[in-house]
OpenMM code with the backbone's topology and positions (N, CA, C; nanometers):
from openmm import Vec3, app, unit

residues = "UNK UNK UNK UNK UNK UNK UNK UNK UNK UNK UNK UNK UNK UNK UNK UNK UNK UNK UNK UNK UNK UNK UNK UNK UNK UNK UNK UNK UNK UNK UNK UNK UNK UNK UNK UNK UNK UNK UNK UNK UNK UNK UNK UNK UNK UNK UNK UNK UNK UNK UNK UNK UNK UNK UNK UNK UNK UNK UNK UNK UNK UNK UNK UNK UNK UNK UNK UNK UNK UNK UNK UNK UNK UNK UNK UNK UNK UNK UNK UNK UNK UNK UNK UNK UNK UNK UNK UNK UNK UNK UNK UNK UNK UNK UNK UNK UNK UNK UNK UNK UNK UNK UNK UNK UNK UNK UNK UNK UNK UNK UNK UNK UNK UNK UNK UNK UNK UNK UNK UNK UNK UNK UNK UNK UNK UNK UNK UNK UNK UNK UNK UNK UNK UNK UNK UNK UNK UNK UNK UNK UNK UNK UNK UNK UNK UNK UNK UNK UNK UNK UNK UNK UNK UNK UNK UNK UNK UNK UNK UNK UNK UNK UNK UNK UNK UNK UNK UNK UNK UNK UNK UNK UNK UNK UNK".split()
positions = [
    Vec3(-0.2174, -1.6337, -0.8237),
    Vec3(-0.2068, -1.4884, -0.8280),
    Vec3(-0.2657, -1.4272, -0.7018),
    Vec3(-0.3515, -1.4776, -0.6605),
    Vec3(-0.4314, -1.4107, -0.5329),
    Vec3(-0.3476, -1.4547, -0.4006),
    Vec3(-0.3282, -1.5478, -0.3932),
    Vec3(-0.2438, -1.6095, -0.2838),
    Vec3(-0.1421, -1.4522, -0.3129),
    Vec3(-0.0399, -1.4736, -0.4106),
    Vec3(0.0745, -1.3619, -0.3978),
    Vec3(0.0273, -1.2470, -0.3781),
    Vec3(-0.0872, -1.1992, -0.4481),
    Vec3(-0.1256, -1.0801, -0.3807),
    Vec3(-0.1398, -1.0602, -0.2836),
    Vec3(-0.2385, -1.1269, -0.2170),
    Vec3(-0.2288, -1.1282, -0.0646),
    Vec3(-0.1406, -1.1232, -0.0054),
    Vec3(0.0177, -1.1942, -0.0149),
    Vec3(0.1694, -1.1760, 0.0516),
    Vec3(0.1946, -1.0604, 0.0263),
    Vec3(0.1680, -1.0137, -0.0936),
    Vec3(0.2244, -0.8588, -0.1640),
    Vec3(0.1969, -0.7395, -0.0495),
    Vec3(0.0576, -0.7929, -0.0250),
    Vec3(0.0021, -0.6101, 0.0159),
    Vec3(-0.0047, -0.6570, 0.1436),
    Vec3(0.0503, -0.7818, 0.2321),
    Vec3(0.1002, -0.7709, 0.4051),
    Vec3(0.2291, -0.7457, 0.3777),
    Vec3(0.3099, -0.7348, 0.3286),
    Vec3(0.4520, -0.7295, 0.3024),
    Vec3(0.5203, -0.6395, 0.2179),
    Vec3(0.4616, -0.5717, 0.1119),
    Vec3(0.5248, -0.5361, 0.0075),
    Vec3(0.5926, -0.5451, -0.0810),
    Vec3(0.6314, -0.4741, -0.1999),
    Vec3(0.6830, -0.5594, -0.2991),
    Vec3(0.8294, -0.5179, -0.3058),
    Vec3(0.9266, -0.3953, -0.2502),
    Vec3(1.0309, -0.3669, -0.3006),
    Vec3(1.1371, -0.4694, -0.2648),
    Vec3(1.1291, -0.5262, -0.1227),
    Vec3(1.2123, -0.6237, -0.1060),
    Vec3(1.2211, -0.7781, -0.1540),
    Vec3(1.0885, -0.7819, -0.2421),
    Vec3(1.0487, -0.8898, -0.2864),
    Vec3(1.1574, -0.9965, -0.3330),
    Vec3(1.1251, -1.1235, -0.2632),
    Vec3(1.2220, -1.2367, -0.3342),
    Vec3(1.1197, -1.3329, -0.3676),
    Vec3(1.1402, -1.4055, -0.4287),
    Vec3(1.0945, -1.5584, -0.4587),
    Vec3(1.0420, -1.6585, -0.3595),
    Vec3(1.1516, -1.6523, -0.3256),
    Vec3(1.1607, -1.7905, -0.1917),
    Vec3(1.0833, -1.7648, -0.1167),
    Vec3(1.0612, -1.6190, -0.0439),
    Vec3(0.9627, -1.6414, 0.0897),
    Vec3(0.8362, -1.6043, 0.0536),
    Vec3(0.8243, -1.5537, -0.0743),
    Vec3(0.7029, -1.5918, -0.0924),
    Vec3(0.6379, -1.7136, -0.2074),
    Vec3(0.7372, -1.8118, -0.2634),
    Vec3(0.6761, -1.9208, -0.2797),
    Vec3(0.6439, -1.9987, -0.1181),
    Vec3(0.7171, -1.9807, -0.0531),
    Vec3(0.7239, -2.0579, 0.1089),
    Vec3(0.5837, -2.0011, 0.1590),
    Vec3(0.5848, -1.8719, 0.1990),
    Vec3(0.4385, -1.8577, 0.2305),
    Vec3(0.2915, -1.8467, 0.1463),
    Vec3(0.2826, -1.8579, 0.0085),
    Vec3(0.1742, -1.9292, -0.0167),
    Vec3(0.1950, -2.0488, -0.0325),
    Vec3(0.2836, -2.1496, -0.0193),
    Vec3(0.2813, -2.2993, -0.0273),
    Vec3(0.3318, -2.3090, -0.1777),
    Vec3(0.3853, -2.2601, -0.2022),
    Vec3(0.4415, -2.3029, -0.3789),
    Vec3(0.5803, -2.3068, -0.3555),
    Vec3(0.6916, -2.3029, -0.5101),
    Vec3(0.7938, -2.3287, -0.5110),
    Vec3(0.8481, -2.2042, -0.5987),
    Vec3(0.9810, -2.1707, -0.6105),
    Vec3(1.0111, -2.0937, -0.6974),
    Vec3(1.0402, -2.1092, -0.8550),
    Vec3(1.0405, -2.2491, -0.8862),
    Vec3(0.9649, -2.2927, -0.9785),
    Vec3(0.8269, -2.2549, -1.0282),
    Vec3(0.7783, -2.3103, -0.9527),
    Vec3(0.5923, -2.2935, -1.0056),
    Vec3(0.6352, -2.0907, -1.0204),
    Vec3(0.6698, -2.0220, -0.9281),
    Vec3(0.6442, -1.8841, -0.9524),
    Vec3(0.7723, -1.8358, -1.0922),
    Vec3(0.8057, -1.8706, -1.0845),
    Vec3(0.8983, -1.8490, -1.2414),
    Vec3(0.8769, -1.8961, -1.3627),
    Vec3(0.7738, -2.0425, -1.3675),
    Vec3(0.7220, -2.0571, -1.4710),
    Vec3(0.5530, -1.9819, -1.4841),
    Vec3(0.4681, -1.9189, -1.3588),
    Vec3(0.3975, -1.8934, -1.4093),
    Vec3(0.4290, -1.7365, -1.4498),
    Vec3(0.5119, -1.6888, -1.3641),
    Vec3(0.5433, -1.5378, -1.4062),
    Vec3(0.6530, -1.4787, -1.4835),
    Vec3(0.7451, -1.6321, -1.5464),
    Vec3(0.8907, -1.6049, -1.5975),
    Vec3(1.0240, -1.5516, -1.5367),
    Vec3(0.9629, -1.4589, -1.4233),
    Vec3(1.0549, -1.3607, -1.3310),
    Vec3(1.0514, -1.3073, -1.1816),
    Vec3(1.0875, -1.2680, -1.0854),
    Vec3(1.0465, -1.2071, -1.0132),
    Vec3(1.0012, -1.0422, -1.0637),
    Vec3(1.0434, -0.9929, -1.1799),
    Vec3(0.9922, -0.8425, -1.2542),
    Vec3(0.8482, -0.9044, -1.2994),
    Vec3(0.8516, -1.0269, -1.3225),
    Vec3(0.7169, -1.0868, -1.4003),
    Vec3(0.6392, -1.1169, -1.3143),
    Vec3(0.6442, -1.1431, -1.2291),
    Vec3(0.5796, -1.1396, -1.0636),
    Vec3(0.5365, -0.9825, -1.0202),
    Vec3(0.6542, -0.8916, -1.0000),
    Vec3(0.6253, -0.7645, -0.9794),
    Vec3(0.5468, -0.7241, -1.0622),
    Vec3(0.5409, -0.7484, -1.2006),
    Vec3(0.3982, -0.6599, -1.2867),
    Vec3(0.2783, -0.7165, -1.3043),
    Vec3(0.2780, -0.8275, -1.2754),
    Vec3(0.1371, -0.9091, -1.2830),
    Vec3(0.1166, -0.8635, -1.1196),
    Vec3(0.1507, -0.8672, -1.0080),
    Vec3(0.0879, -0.7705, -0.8828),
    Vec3(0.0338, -0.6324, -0.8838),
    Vec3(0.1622, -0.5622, -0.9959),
    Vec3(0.0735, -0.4359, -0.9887),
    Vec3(0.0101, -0.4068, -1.0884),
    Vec3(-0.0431, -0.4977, -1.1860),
    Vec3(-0.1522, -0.5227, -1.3019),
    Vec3(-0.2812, -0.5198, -1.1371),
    Vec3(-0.2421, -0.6320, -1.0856),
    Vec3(-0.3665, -0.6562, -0.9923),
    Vec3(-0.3916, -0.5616, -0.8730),
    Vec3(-0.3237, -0.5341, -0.8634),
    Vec3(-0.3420, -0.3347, -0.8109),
    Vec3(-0.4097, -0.2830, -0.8368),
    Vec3(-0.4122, -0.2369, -0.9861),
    Vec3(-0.4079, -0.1456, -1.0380),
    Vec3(-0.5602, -0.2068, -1.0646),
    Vec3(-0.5806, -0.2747, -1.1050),
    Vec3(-0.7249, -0.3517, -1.1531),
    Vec3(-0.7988, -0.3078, -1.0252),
    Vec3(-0.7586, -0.3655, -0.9239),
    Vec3(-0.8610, -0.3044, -0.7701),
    Vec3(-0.8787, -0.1562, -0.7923),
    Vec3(-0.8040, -0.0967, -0.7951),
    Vec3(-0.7827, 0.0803, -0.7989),
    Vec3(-0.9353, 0.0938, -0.9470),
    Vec3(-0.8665, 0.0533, -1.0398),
    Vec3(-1.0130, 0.1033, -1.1093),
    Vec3(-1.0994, 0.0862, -1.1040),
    Vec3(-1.1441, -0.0584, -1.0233),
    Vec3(-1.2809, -0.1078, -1.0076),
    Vec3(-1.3216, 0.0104, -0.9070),
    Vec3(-1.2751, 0.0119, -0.8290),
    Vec3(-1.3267, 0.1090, -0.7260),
    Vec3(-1.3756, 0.2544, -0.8132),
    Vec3(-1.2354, 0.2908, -0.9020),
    Vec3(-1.2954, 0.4456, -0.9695),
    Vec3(-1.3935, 0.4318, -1.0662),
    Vec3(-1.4107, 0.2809, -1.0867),
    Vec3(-1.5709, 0.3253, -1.1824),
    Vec3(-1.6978, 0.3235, -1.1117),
    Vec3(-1.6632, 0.2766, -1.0145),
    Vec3(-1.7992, 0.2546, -0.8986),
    Vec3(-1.8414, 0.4294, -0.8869),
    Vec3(-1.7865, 0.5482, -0.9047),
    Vec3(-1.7719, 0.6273, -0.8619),
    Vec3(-1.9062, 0.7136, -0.9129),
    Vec3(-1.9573, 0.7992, -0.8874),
    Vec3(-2.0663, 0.8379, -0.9771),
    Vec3(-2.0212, 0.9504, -1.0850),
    Vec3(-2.0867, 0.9978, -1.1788),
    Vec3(-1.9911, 1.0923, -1.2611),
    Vec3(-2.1514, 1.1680, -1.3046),
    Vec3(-2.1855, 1.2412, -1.2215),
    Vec3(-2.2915, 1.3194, -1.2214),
    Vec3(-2.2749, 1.4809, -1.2161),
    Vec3(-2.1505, 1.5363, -1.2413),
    Vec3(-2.0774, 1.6398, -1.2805),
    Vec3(-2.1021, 1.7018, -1.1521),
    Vec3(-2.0470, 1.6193, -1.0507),
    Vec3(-2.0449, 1.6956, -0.8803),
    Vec3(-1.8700, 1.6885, -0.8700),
    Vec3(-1.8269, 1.7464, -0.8982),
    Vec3(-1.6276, 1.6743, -0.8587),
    Vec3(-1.5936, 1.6499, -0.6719),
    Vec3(-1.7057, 1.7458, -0.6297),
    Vec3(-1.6826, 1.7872, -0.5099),
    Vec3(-1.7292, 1.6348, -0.4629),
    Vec3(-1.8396, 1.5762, -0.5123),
    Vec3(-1.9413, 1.4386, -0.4770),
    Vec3(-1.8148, 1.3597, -0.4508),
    Vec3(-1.7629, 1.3223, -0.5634),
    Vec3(-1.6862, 1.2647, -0.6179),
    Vec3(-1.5505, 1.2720, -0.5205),
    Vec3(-1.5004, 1.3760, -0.5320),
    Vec3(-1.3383, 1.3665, -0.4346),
    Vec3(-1.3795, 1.3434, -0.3234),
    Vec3(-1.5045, 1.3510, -0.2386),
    Vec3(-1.5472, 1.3435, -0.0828),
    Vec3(-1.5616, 1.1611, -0.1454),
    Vec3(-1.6057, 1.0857, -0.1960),
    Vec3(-1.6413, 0.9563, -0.2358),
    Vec3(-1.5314, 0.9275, -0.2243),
    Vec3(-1.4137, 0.9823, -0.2843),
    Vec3(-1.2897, 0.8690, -0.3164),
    Vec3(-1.2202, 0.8798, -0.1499),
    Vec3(-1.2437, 1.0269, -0.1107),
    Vec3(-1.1580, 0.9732, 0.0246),
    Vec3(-1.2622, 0.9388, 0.1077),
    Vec3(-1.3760, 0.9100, 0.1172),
    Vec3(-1.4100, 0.7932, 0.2124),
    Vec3(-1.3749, 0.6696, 0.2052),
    Vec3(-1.3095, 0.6624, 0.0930),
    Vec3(-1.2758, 0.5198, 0.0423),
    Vec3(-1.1668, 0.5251, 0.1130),
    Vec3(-1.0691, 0.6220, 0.0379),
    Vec3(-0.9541, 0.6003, 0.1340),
    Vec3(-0.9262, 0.5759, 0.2590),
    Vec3(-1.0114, 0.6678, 0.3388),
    Vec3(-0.9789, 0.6541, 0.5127),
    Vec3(-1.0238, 0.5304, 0.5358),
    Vec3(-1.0941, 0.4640, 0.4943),
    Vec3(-1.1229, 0.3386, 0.5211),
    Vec3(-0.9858, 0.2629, 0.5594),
    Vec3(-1.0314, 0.2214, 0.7064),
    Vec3(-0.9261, 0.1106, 0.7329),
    Vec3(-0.9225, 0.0180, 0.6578),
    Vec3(-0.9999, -0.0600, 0.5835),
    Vec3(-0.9955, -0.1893, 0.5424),
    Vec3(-0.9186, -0.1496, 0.4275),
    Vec3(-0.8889, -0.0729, 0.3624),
    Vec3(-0.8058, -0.0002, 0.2391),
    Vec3(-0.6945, 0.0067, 0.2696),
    Vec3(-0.6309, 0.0037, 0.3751),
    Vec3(-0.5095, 0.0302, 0.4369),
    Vec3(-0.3869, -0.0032, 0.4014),
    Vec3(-0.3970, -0.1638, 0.3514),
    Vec3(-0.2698, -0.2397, 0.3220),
    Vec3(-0.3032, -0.2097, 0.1736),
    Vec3(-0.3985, -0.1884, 0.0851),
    Vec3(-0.3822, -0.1472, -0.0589),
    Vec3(-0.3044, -0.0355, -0.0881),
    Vec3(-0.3549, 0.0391, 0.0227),
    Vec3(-0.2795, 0.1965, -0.0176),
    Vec3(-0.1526, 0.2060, 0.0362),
    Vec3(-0.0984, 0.1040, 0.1627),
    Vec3(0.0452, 0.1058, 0.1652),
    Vec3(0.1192, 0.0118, 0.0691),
    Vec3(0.0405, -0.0242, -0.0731),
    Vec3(0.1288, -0.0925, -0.1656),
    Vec3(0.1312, -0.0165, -0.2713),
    Vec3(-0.0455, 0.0830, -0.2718),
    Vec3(0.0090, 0.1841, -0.3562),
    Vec3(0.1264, 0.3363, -0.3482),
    Vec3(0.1194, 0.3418, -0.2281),
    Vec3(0.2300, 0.4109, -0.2314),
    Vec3(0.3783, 0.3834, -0.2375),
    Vec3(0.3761, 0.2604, -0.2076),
    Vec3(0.5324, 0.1762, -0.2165),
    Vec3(0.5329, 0.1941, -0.3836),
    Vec3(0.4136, 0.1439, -0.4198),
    Vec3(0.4898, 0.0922, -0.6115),
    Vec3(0.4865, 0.2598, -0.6305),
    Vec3(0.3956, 0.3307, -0.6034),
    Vec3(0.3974, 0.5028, -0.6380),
    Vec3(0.5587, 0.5666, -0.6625),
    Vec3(0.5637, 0.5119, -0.5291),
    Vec3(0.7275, 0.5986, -0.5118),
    Vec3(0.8423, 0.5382, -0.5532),
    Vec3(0.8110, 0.3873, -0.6093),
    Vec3(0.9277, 0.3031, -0.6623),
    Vec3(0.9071, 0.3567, -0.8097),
    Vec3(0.7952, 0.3901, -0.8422),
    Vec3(0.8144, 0.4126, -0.9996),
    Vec3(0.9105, 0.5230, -1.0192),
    Vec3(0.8749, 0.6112, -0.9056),
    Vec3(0.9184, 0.7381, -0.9713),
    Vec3(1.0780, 0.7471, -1.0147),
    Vec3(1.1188, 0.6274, -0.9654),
    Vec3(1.2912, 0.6789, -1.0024),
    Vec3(1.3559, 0.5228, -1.0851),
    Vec3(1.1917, 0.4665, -1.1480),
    Vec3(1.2221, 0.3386, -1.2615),
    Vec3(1.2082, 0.3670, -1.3437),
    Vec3(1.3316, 0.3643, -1.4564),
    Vec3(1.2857, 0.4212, -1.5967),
    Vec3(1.3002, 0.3010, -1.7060),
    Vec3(1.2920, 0.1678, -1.6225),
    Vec3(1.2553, 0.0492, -1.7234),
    Vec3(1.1853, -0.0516, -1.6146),
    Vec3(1.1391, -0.1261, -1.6885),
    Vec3(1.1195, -0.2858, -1.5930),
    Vec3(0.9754, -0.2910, -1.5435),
    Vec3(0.9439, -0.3553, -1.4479),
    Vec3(0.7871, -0.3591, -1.4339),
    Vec3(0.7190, -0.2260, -1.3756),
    Vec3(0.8020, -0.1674, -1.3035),
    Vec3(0.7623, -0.0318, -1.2036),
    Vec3(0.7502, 0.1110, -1.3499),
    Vec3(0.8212, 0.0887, -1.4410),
    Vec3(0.8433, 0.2091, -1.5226),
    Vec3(0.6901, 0.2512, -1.5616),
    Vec3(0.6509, 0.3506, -1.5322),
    Vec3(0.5549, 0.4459, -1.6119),
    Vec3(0.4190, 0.4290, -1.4847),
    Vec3(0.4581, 0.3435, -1.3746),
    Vec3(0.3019, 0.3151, -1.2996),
    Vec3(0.2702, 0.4322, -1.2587),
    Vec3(0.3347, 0.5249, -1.1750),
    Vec3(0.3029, 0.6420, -1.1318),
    Vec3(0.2334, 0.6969, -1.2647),
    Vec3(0.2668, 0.7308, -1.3220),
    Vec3(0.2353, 0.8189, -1.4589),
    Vec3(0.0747, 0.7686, -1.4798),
    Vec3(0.0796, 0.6397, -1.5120),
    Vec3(-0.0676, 0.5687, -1.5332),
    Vec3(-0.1663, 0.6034, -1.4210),
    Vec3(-0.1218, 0.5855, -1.2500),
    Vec3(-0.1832, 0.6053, -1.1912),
    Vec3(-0.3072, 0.7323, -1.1671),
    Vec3(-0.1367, 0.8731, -1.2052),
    Vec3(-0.2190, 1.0184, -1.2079),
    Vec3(-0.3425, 1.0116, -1.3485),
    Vec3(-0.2787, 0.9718, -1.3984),
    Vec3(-0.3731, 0.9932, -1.5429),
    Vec3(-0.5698, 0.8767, -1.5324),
    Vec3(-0.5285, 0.8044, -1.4618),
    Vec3(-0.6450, 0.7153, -1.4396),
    Vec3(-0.7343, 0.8158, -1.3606),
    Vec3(-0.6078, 0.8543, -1.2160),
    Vec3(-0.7481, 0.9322, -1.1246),
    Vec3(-0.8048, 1.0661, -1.1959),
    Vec3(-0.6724, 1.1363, -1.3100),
    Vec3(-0.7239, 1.2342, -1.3531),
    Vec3(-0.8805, 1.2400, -1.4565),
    Vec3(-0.8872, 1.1067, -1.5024),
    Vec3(-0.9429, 1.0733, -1.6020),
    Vec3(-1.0851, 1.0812, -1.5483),
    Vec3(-1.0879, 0.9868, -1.4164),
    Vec3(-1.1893, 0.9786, -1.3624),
    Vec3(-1.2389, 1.1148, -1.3106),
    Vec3(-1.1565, 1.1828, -1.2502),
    Vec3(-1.2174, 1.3320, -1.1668),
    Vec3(-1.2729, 1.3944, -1.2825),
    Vec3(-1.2494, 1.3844, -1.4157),
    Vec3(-1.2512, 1.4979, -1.5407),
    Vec3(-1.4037, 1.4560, -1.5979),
    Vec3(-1.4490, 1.2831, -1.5416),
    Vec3(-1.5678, 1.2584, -1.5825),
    Vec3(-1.7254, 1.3435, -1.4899),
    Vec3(-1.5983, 1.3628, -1.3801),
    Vec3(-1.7352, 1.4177, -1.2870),
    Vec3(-1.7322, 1.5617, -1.3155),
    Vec3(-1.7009, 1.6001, -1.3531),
    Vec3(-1.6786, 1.7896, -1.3776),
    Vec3(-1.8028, 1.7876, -1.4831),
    Vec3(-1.8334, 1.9288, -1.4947),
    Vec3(-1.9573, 1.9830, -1.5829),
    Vec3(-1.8623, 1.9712, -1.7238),
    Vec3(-1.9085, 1.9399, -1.8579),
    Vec3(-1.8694, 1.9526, -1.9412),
    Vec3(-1.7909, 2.0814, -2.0110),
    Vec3(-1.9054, 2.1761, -1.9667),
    Vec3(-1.8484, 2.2969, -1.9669),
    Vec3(-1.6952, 2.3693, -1.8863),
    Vec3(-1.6781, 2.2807, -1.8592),
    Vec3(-1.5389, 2.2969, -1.7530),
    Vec3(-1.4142, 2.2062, -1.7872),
    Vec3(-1.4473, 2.0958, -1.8121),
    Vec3(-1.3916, 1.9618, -1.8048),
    Vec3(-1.2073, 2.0093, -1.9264),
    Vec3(-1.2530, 2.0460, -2.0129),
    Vec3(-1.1459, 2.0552, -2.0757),
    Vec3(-1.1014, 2.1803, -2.1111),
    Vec3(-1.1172, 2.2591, -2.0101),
    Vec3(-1.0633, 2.3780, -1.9806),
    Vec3(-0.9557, 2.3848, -1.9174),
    Vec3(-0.8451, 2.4968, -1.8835),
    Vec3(-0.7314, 2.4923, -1.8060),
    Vec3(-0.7622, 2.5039, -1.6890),
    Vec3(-0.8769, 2.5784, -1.6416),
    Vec3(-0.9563, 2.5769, -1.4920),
    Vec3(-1.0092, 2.4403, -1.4837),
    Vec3(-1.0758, 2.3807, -1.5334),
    Vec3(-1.0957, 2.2397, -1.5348),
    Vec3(-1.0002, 2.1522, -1.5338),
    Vec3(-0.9033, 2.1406, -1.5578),
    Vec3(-0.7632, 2.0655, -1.5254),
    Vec3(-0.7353, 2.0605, -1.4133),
    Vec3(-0.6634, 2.2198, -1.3980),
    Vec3(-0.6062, 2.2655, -1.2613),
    Vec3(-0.7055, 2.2236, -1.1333),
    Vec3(-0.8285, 2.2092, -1.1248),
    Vec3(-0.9391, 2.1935, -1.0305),
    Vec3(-0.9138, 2.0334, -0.9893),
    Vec3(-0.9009, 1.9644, -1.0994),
    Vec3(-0.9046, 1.8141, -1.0844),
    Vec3(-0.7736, 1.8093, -0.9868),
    Vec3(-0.6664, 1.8867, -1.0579),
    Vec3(-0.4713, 1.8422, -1.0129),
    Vec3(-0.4911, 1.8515, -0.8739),
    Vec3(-0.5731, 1.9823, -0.8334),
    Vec3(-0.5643, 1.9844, -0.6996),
    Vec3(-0.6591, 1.9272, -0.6275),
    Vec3(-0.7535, 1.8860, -0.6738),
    Vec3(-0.7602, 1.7769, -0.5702),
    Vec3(-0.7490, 1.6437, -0.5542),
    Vec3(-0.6804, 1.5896, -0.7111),
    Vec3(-0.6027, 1.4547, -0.6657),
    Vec3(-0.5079, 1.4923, -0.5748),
    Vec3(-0.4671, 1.6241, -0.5553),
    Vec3(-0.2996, 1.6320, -0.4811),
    Vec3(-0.3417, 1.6292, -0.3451),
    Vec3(-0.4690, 1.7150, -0.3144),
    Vec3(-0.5221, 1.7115, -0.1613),
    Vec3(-0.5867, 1.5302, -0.1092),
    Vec3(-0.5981, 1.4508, -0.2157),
    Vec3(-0.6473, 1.3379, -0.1457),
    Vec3(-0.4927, 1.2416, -0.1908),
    Vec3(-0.4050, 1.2676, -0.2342),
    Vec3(-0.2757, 1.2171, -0.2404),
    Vec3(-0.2382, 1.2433, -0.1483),
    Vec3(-0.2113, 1.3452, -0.0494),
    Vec3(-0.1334, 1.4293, 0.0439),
    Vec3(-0.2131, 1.4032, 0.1778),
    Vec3(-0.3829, 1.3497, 0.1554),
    Vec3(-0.4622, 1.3292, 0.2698),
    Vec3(-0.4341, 1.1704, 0.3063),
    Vec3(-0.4032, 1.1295, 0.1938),
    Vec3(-0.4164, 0.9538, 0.2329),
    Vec3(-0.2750, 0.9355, 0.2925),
    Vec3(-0.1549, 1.0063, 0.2195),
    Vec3(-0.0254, 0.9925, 0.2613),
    Vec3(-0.0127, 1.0245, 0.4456),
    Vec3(-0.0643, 1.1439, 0.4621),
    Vec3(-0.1011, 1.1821, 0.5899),
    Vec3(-0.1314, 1.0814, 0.6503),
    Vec3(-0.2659, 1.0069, 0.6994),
    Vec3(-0.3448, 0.9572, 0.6962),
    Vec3(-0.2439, 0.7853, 0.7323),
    Vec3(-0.2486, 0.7696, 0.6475),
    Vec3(-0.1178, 0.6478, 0.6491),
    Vec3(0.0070, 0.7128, 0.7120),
    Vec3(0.0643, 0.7689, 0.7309),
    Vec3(0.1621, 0.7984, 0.8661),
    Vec3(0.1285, 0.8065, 0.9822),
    Vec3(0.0001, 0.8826, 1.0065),
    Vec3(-0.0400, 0.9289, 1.1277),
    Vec3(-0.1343, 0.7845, 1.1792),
    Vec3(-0.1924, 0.7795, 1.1249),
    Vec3(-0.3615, 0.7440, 1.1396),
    Vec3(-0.4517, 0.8081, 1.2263),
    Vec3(-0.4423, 0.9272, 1.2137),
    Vec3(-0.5263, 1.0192, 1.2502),
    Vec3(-0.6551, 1.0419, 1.1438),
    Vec3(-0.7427, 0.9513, 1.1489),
    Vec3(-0.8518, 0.9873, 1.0393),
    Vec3(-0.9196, 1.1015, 1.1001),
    Vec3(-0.9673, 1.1445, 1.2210),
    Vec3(-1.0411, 1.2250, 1.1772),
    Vec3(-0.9923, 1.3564, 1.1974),
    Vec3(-0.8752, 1.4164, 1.2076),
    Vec3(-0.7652, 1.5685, 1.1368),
    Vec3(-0.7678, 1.5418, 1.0158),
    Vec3(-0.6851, 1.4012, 0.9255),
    Vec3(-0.6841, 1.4040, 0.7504),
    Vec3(-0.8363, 1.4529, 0.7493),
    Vec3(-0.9164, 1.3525, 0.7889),
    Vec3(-1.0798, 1.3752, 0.6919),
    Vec3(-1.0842, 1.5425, 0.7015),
    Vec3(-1.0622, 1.5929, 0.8456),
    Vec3(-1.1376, 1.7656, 0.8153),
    Vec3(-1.0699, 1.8377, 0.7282),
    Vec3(-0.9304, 1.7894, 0.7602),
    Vec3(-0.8686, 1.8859, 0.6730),
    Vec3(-0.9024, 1.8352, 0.4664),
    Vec3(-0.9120, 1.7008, 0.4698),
    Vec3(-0.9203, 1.7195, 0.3309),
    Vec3(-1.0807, 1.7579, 0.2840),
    Vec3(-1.1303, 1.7728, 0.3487),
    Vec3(-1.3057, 1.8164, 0.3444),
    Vec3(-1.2685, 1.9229, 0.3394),
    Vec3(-1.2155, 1.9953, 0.4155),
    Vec3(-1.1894, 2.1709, 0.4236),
    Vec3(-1.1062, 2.2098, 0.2673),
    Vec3(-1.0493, 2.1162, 0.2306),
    Vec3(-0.9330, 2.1576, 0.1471),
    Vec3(-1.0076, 2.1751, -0.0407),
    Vec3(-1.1060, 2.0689, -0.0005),
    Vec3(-1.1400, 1.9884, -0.0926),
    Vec3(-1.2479, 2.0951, -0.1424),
    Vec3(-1.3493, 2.1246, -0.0263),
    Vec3(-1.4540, 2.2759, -0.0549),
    Vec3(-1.3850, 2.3732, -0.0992),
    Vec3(-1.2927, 2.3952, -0.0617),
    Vec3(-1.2257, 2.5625, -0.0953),
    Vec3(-1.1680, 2.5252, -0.2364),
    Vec3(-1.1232, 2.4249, -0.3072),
    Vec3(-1.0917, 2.4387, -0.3963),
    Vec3(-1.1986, 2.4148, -0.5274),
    Vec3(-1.3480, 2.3886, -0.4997),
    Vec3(-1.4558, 2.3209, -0.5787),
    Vec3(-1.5087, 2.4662, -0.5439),
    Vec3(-1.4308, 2.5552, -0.4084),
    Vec3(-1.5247, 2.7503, -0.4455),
    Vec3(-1.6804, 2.7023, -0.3652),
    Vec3(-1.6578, 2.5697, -0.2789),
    Vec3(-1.7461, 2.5838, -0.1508),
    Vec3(-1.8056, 2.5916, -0.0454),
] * unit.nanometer
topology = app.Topology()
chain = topology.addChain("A")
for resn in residues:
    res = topology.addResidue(resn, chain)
    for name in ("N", "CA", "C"):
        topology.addAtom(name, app.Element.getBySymbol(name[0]), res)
């Protein structure tokens, strides 16, 4: 599994075949069809292991009812170069979900928003958290560090994304 991951996130997964990546971790398309049944069974056990990195990281997060702490935390994570090839696999499976309505890709986007939402909603004051202002506060700034990392990964201009999502990120936390 780690071997393929590793092929996954230098390469990506939409063009994914079998062959060149049993060839480049040293296996066969055998061994990868009986351990994954499929190449779809391949594709969801990768973005099981995605997705597993992605949360480890959001529980590391602190949830001390700062959101502002918190969204400045996740995009330092992000701009991080060493994050680079994760987040160009999360945006590949991101944008493949959006137009899969079966198979291994169906519903990841959906899971994704709802994980980061979940997490931003832990750092908010209680008093807020499940309010419609408390919603809306979180949406926008998963959308400003969605829209900063997307940036960010086109350009690689880290330090325009960082000001601008620092700038974006205060004005919407009202600081």
């Amino acid at each position: 599994m780690e071997a393929a991951y590793t092929y996954v996130l230098a390469n990506g997964l939409t063009e994914l075949s079998l062959r060149p990546i049993a060839d480049a971790i040293g296996s066969s398309t055998g061994v990868l069809r009986f351990l994954f049944g499929s190449r779809d069974g391949l594709v969801a056990a990768v973005l099981q292991r995605a997705r597993t990195d992605e949360l480890q990281m959001l529980a590391r997060l602190p949830t001390d009812g700062d959101l502002l702490a918190v969204t400045t935390a996740v995009w330092t994570w992000l701009a991080d170069p060493a994050h680079a090839a994760l987040l160009r696999l999360w945006t590949e499976t991101y944008s493949t979900s959006l137009k899969a309505v079966d198979g291994p890709w169906a519903g990841h986007a959906a899971r994704t928003v709802t994980d980061w939402l979940t997490v931003l909603a832990r750092s908010q004051p209680t008093s807020v958290r499940n309010t419609a202002a408390g919603r809306a506060q979180r949406t926008a700034m998963l959308a400003v560090l969605r829209g900063g990392m997307l940036d960010l990964l086109a350009t690689g201009d880290r330090t325009r994304t960082t000001r601008a999502v620092h700038s974006a990120l205060a004005s919407i936390s009202g600081g």
